[in-house]
C-alpha positions in Angstrom: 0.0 0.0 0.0 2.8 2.0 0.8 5.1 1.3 -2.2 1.4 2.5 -4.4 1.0 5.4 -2.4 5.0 6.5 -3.3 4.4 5.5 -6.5 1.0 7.9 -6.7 3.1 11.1 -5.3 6.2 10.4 -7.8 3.6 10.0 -10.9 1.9 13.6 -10.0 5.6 15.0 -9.2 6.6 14.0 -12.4 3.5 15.4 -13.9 4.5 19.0 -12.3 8.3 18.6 -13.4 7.1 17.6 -17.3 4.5 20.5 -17.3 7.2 23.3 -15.3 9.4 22.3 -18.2 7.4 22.5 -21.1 6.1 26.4 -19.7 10.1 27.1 -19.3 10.5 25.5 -22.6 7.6 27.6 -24.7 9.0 31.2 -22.6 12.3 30.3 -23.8 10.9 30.0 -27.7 8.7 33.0 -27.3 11.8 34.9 -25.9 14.0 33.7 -28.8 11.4 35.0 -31.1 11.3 38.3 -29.7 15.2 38.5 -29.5 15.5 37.5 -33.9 12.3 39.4 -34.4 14.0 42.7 -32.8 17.4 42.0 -35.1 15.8 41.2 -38.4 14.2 44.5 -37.8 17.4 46.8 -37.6 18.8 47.6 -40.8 22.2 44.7 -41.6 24.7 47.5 -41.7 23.4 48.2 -38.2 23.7 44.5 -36.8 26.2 43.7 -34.6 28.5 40.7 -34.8 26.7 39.6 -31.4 22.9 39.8 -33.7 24.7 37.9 -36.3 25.7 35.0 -34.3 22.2 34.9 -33.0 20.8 35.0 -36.5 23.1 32.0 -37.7 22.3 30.1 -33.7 18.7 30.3 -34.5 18.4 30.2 -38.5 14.6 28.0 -37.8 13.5 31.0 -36.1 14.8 33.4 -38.9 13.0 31.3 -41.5 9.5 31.4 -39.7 9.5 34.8 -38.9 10.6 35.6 -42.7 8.1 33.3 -43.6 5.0 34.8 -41.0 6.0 38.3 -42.8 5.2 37.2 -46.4 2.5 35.6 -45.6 1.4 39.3 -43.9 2.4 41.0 -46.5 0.7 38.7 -49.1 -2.8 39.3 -46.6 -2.3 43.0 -46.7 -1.9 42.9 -50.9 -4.7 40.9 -51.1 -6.9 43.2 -48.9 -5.8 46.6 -50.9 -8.1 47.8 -53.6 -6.8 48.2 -56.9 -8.8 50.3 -59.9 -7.8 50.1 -63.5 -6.9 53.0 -65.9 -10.2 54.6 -67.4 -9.2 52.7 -70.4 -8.6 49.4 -69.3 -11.8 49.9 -67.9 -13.6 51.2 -71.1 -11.6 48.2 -72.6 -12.7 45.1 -70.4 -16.3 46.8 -70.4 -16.4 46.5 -73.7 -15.3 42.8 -73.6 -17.8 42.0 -71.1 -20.4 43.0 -73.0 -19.6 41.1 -76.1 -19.1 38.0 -73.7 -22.6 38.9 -72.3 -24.2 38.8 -76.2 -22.3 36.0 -76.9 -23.7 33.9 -73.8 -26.8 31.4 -73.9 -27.3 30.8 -70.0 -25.4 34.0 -68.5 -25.5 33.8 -64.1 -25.1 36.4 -61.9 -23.6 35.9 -58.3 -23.4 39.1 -56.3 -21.8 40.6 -52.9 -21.8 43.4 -50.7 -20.1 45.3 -53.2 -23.4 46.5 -55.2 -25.2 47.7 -52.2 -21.7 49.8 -50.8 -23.3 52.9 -52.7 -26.7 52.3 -51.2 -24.7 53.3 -48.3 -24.2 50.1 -46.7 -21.2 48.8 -46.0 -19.5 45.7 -46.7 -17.5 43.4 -44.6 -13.9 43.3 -45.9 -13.2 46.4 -48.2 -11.6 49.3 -46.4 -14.6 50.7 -44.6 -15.8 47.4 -44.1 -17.3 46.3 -40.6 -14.7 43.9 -40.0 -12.0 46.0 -41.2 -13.0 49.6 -38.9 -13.6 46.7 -36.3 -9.3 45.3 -36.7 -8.4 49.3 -36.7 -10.4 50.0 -33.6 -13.4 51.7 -34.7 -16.9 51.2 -34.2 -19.5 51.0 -36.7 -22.2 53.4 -37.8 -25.4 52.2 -36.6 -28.1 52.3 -39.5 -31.6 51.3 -40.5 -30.4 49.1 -43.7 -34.0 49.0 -44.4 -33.6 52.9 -45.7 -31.1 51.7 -48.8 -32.4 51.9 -52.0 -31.4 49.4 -54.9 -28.2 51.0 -56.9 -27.4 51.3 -60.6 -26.0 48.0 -60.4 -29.1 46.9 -59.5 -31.5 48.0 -61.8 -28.5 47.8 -64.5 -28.4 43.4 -63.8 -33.2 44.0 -63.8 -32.6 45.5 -67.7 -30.4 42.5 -68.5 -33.0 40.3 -67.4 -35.6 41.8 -68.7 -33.3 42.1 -72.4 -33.2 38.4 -71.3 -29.8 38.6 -71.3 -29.1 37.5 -67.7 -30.8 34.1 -66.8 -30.8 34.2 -63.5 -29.1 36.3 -60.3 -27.3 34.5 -56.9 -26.9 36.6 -54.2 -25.2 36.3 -51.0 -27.0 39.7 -49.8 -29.6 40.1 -47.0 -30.8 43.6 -47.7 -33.8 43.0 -50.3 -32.2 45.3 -53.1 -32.6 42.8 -55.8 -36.5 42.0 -54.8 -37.0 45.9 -54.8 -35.2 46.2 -57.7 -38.2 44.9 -60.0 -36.3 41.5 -60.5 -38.7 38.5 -60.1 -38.5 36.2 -57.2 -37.9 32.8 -59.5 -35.4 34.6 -60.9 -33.5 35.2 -58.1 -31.6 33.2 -55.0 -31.0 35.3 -51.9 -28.6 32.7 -50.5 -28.1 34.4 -46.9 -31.9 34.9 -46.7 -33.6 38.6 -46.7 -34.3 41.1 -44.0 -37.5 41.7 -45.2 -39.0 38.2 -45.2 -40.0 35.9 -42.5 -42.1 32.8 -42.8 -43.8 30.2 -41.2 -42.6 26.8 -41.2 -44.8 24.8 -39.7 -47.6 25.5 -43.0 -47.2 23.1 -46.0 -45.4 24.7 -48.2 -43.7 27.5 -46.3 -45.4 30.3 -46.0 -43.8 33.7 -46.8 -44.9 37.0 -44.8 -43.3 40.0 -46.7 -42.6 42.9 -44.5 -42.0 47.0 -44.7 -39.5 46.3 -42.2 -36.3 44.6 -41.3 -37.9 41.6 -39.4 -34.5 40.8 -38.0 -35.2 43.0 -34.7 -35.1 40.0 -32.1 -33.0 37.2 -33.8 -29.6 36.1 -33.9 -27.6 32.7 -34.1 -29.7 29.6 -34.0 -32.6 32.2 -32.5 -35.2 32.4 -35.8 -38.5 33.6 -34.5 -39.5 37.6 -34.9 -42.1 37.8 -31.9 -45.5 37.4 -34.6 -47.5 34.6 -35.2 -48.9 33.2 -38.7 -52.2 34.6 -39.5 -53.2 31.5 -41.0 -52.2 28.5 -38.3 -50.6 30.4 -35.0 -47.1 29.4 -35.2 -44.1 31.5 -34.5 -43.0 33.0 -37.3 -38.9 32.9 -38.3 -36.5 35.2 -40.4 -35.3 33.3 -43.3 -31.5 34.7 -42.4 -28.5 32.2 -42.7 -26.6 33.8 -39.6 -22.2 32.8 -39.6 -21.9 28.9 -38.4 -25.6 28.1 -39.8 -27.2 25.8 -42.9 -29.9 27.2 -45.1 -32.2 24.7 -45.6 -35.7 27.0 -46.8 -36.5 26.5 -50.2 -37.3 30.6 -50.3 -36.1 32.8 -50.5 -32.7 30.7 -50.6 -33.5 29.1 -53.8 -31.0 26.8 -53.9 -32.2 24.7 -56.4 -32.9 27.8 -58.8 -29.3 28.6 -57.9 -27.8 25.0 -59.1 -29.9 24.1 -61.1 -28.7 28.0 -63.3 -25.0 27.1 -62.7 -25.4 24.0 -63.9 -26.5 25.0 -67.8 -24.2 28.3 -67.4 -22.0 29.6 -69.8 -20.8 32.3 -68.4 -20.6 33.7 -64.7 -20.4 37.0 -64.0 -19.4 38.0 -60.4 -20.2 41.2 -59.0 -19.0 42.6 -55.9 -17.8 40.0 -53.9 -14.7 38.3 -52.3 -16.1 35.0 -53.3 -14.4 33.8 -49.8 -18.1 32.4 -49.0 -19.3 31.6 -52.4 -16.1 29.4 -53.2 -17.2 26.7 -50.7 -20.0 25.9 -52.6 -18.7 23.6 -55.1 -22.5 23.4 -56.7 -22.7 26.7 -58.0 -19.0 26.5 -59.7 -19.7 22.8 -61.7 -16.2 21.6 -60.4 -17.7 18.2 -61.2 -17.0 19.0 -65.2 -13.9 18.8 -66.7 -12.0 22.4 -66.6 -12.6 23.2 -70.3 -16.5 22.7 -70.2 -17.0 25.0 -67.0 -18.7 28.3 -67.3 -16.5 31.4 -68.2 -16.0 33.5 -65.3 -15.7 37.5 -65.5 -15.0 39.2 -62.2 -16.2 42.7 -61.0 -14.5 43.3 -57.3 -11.6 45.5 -56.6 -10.0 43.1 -54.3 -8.3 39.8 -54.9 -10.5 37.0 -55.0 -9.3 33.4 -54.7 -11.1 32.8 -58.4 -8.7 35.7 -59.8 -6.4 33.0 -61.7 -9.5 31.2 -63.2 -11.6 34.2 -64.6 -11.6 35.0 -68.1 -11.5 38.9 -67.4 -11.0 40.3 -63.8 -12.2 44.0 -63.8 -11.0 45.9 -60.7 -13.2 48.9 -60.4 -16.6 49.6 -58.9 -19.2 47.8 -59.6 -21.1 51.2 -60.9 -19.0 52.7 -62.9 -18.5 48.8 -65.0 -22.3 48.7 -65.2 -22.9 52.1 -66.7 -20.1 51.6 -69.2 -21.4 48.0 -70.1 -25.0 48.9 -70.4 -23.8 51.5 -72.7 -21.9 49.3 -74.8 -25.3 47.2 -75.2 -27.0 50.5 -75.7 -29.3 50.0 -73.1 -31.0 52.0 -71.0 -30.5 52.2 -67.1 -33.9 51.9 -65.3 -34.5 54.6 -62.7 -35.5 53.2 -58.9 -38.9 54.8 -58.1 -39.9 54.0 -54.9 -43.8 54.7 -55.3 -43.5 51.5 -57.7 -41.3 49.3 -55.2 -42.7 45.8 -55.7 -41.8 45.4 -52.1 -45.8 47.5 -51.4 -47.7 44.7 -53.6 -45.7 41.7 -52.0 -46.2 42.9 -48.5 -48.7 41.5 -46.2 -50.4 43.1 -43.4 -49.9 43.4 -39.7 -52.5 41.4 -37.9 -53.7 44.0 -35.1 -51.9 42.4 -32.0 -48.3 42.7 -33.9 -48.5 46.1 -34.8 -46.2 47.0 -32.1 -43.9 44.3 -32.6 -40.8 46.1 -33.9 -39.4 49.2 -33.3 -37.3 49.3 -37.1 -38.0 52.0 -39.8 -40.7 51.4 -42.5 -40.8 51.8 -45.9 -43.4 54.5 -47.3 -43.9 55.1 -51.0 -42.3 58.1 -50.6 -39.2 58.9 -49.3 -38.6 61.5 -46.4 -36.3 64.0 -45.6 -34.6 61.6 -43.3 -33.9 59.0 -45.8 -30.8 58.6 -46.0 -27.7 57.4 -45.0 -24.8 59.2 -42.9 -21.5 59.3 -44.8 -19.9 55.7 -44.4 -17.0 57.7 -44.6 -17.7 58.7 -41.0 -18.1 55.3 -39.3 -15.4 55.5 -36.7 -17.0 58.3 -34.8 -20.4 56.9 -35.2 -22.1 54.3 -32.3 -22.1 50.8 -33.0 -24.2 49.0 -35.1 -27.7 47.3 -33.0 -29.4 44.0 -33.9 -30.5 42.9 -36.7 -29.2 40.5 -39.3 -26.1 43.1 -39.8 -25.6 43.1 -36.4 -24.8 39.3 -36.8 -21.8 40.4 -38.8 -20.8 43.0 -36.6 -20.7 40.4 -32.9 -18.7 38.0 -35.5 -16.2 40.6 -36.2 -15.9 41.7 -32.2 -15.3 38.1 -31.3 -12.8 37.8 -33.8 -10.8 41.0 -32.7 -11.2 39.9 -28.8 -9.4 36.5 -29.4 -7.2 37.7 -31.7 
């Protein structure tokens, strides 16, 4: 009993030695990292013969650190933004519309990057949530449901009016494309839309179009808005696909419209986004076809994208100024938003009288106010930080991120 009892207090003392030494062990490496990272920053005609010993002592450390610095400095290229001369531009417009004449089953998959001159900002560009969030800045707080569809927006409703555009993915929750004019069939909101909530417990679905952003009260794996169907008495959900979630509602997801359109596309025109997202759906890129019978891809994003290498054309600019240029190269005309004939007023259904005070969000009148509009982006890091909401999602993702960095 005795000899176990030894043998018990010599295991845990061991335990305590291997665990003291592994703690000295790790302060030794993260001192040795400091001591290289503090040489390789001096200038080499300003290194001692002392730094140079260390250098050649600890040549695994050099080579990390030279390798953790390209790998920043490869990040920070990829995150600049990068426009093309005015006649590059004109130029690849002018191939992108022939491509877009040319095509039998043309797709568009869109990103924040259309709805930045609504006034809403993206997540990675420069004045990006997640980016003000890294630099220490906190992000204006807005009513998204005040943004009206852009030029890009009614630009990509013409094409498919023309018929030249087939069908539109977007990863974008803020209802632009609906208001746009473009038909729901027509169109896969991927990440769901602020304006839509449903109820799941009918057969089929059933959809509730709102005047307001119905995102008020949910977050992560929390669905329901506070109403109730009209027609059986069940809670009621957004249709958002929060960060960490699956989207598994046939609208407005549409994600059979979605593959079933990349499936016969020719061509893929990407608008506006990093594609970080949209390249883990293998579905919507046909990566089971051989490389030579996959759709064409033109890019419109003024950031690197990891599709860069495989696109026909890669047009860094806004996605504006492409659009105007490309609609005039088709000689089309670019359809003017007018509110008063938002679709979003026809496709809305009523309050039932116990939900009118349900939500505390902005509506959307035919007309717009005085107070319709956005502040300056421009002005974010002064502004209070964003509240609820489905954009609020993004903005608690970004905060957690910066905290455990």
């Amino acid at each position: 009993m005795a000899n176990e009892t030894e043998c018990g207090v010599s295991s845990r003392a061991e335990r305590k030695a291997l665990q003291k030494a592994k703690i000295v062990q790790q302060e030794n490496e993260r001192e040795i990292i400091r001591l290289v990272g503090r040489i390789l920053k001096k200038p080499e005609a300003e290194r001692s013969e002392e730094d140079a010993s260390v250098l050649v002592l600890h040549r695994d450390t050099v080579d990390e650190l030279c390798k953790r610095k390209i790998r920043r400095n490869e990040l920070k290229r990829k995150q600049e933004e990068v426009f093309d001369t005015d006649d590059d531009l004109k130029s690849k417009a002018w191939q992108l519309a022939v491509a877009i004449q040319q095509a039998k089953h043309l797709v568009v998959y869109t990103g924040a990057g259309i709805s930045t001159a609504a006034s809403i900002p993206d997540y990675r560009g420069p004045n990006g949530v997640w980016t003000q969030l890294q630099k220490g800045h906190t992000v204006s707080s807005s009513d998204l449901s005040k943004a009206e569809p852009t030029l890009t927006h009614m630009c990509i409703k013409m094409l498919y009016k023309k018929m030249l555009v087939k069908h539109v993915v977007s990863q974008n929750c803020d209802g632009l494309h609906l208001r746009s004019g473009l038909p729901q069939h027509a169109l896969s909101e991927l990440h769901g839309n602020m304006f839509i909530e449903v109820c799941t417990s009918c057969s089929p679905v059933r959809e509730y179009v709102r005047l307001f952003d119905v995102t008020e009260r949910t977050s992560l794996h929390r669905h329901c808005t506070g109403r109730r169907c009209s027609h059986c008495g069940s809670e009621l959900r957004d249709t958002i696909v929060h960060f960490g979630e699956r989207g598994t509602l046939e609208q407005p997801l549409n994600w059979k419209g979605a593959a079933e359109a990349a499936k016969v596309a020719d061509v893929i025109l990407c608008l506006g986004s990093s594609l970080k997202v949209l390249k883990k759906y293998p579905c919507l890129w046909c990566m089971n076809k051989p490389a030579s019978k996959r759709p064409k891809l033109y890019i419109i994003n003024l950031q690197w994208t990891p599709k860069d290498d495989l696109a026909v054309l890669k047009i860094n600019a806004k996605c504006d100024d492409v659009m105007s240029l490309l609609m005039e190269a088709l000689n089309l005309q670019i359809p003017v938003y007018d509110r008063a004939e938002d679709p979003i007023f026809s496709l809305a259904a009523p309050l039932q009288p116990e939900d009118e005070d349900s939500h505390t969000r902005a509506v959307i009148v035919p007309h717009a106010g005085p107070g319709d509009s956005f502040a300056d982006p421009g002005n974010a890091a002064k502004a209070t930080a964003v509240q609820g909401g489905w954009f609020g999602r993004g903005y608690g993702k970004g905060r957690k991120k910066k905290k455990a960095a």
